[in-house]
C-alpha positions as CSV (number, residue, x, y, z in Angstrom):
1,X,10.0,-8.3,-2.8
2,X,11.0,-11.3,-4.7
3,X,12.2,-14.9,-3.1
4,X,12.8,-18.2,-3.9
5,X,12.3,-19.4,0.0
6,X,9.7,-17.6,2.6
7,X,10.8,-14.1,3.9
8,X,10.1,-12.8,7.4
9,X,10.6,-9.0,7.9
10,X,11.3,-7.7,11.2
11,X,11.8,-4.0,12.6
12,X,15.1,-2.7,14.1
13,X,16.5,-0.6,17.1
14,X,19.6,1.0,16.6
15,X,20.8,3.6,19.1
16,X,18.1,3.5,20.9
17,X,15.7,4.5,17.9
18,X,13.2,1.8,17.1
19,X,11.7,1.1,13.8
20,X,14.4,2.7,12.1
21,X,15.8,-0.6,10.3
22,X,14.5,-4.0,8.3
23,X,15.9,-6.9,9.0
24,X,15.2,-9.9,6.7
25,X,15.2,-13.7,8.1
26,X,14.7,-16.2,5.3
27,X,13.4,-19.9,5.9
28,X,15.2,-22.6,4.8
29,X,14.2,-26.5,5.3
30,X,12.1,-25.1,8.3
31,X,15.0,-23.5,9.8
32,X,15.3,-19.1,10.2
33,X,18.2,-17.6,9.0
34,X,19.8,-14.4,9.0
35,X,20.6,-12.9,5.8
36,X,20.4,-9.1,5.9
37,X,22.9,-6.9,3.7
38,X,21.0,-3.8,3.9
39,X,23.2,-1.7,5.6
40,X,26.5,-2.1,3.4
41,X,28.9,-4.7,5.6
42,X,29.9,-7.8,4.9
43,X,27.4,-10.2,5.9
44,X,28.7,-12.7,3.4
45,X,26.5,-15.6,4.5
46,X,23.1,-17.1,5.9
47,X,23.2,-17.7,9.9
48,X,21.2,-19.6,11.3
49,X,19.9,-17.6,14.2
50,X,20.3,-20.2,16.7
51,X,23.8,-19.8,16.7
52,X,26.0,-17.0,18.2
53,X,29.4,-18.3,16.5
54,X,31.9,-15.1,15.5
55,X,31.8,-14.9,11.8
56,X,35.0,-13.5,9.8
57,X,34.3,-11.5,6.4
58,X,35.9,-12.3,3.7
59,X,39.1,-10.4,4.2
60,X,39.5,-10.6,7.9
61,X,38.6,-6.9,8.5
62,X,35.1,-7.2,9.8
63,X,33.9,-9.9,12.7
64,X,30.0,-10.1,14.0
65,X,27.5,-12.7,15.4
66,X,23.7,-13.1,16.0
67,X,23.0,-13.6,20.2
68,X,20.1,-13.7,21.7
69,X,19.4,-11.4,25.1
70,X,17.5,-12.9,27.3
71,X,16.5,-10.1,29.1
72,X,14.6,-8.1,26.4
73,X,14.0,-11.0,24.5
74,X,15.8,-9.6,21.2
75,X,18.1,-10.6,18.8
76,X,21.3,-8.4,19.1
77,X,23.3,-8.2,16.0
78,X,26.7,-8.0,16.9
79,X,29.9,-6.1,15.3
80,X,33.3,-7.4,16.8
81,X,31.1,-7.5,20.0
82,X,29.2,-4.4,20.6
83,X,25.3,-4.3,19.7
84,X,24.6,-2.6,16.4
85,X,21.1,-3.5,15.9
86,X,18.4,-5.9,17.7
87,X,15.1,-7.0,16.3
88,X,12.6,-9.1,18.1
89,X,12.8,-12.8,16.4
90,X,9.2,-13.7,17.0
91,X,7.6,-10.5,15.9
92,X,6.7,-10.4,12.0
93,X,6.0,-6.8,10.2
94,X,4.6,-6.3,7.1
95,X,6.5,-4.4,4.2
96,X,3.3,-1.8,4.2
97,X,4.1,-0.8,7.6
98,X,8.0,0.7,6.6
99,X,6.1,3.3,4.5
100,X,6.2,5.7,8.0
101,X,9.8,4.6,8.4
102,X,10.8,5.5,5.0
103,X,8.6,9.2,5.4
104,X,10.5,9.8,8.8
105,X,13.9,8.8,6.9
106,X,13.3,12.1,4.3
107,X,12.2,14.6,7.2
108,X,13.8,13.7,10.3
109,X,17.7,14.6,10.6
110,X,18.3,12.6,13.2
111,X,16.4,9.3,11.6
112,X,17.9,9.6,8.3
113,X,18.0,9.7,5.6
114,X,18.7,6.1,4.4
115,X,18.8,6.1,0.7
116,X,22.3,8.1,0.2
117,X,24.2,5.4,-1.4
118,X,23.5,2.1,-3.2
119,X,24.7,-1.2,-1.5
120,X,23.9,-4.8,-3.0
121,X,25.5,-8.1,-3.1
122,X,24.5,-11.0,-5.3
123,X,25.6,-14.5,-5.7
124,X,25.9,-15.8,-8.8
125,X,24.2,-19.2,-10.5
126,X,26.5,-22.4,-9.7
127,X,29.4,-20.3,-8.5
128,X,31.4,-20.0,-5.2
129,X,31.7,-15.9,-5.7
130,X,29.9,-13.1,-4.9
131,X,29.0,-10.0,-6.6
132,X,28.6,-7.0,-4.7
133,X,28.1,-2.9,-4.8
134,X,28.7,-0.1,-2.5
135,X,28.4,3.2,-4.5
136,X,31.4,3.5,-7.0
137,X,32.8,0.0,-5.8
138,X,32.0,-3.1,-7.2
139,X,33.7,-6.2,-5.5
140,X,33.6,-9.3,-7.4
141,X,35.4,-12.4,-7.3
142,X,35.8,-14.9,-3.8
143,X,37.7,-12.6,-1.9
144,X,36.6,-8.6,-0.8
145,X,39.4,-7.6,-1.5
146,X,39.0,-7.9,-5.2
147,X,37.4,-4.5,-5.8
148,X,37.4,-1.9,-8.9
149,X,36.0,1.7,-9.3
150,X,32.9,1.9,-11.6
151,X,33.7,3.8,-14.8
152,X,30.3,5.4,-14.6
153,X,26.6,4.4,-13.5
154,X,25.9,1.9,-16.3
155,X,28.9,0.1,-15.3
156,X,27.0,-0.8,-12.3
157,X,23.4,-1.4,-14.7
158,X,25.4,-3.8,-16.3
159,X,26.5,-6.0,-13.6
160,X,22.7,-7.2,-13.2
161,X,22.5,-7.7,-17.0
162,X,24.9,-10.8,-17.1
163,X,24.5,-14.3,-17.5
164,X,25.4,-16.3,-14.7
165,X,22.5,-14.0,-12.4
166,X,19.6,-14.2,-14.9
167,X,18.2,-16.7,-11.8
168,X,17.5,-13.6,-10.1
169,X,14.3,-12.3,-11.7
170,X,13.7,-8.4,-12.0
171,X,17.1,-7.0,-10.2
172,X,17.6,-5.1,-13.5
173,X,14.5,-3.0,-13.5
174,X,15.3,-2.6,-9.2
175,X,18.5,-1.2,-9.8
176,X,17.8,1.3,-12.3
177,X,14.9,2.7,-10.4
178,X,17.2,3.0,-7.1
179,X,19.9,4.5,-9.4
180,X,17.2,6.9,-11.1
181,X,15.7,7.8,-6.8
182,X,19.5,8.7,-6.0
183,X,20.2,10.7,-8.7
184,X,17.4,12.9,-8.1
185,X,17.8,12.8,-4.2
186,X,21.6,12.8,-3.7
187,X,22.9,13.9,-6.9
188,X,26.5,13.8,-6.5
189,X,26.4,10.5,-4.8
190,X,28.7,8.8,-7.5
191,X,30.8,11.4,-8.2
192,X,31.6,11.5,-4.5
193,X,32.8,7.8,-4.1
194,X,34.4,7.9,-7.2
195,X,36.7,10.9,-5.5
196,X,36.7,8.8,-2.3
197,X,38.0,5.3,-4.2
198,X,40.6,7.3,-6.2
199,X,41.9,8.8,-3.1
200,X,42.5,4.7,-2.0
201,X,44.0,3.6,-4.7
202,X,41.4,2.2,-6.1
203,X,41.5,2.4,-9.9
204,X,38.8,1.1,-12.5
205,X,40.9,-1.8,-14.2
């Protein structure tokens, strides 16, 4: 796992089922901040986890916030109020231990499985946009809203290939060995949100 700034990973409860989720704090000038994307919403920002402001993405659809509950002493990440997943903010894991969490994710029904569909957002060099991924649908531009359907997969190899996000050092090689893992576990898992985005309106220009 590659940074510029020093990560902190930290193990999830959602539902009631703990260790089932990463979270990733990043610290910046000594302060912790939130900045997970891993499960495909729009956290569009760095939080600071001392805060518990509401935060509106990009397109007004989606509002969450950090909070911190006092009685269990865990961070509660928040969508438009209701607790989606906690994590303890004091407790570090290392990236060793989600090796069990990733084996229960392929056997266990109920746990799993994670990797069914590819989500990424990246933020290019010395620009106010984002770039970001969720199967078939690449969003790109300053607004969410601004989304087209991939043609195929290589139209989503060659989003890591450009320019203006050559800062981010081996997300090429990343990205076509998560493509090459979904192929063989979820075969149809393009072809499927390529169905799904035509059925929104959604067209590849």
């Amino acid at each position: 796992m590659h940074s510029y700034f020093p990560l902190k990973l930290r193990s999830c409860e959602i539902n009631g089922r703990g260790d089932c989720h990463v979270a990733v704090l990043v610290q910046i000038k000594g302060l912790r901040y939130f900045v997970d994307v891993a499960n495909g919403k729009p956290y569009d920002r760095a939080v600071h986890i001392g805060t518990n402001s509401t935060i509106t993405s990009l397109n007004g659809s989606f509002h969450w916030n950090l909070r911190y509950n006092i009685d269990s002493g865990r961070m509660e990440l928040c969508h438009s109020g209701e607790t989606a997943v906690s994590f303890h903010p004091a407790k570090t894991v290392r990236y060793e231990s989600f090796r069990k969490m990733i084996l229960r994710s392929r056997s266990e029904k109920s746990f799993g499985p994670f990797l069914t569909g590819l989500r990424f957002c990246l933020y290019p060099k010395k620009t106010s946009k984002m770039i970001a991924v969720r199967d078939a649908c690449i969003y790109d531009g300053d607004s969410s809203c601004i989304k087209r359907r991939a043609v195929t997969r290589k139209d989503i190899l060659s989003i890591s290939m450009r320019e203006e996000l050559e800062h981010i050092v081996g997300f090429s090689a990343l990205l076509k060995d998560a493509i090459g893992v979904l192929d063989r576990e979820c075969p149809d898992w393009f072809e499927k949100s390529c169905a799904f985005l035509d059925s929104k309106g959604v067209t590849s220009k």
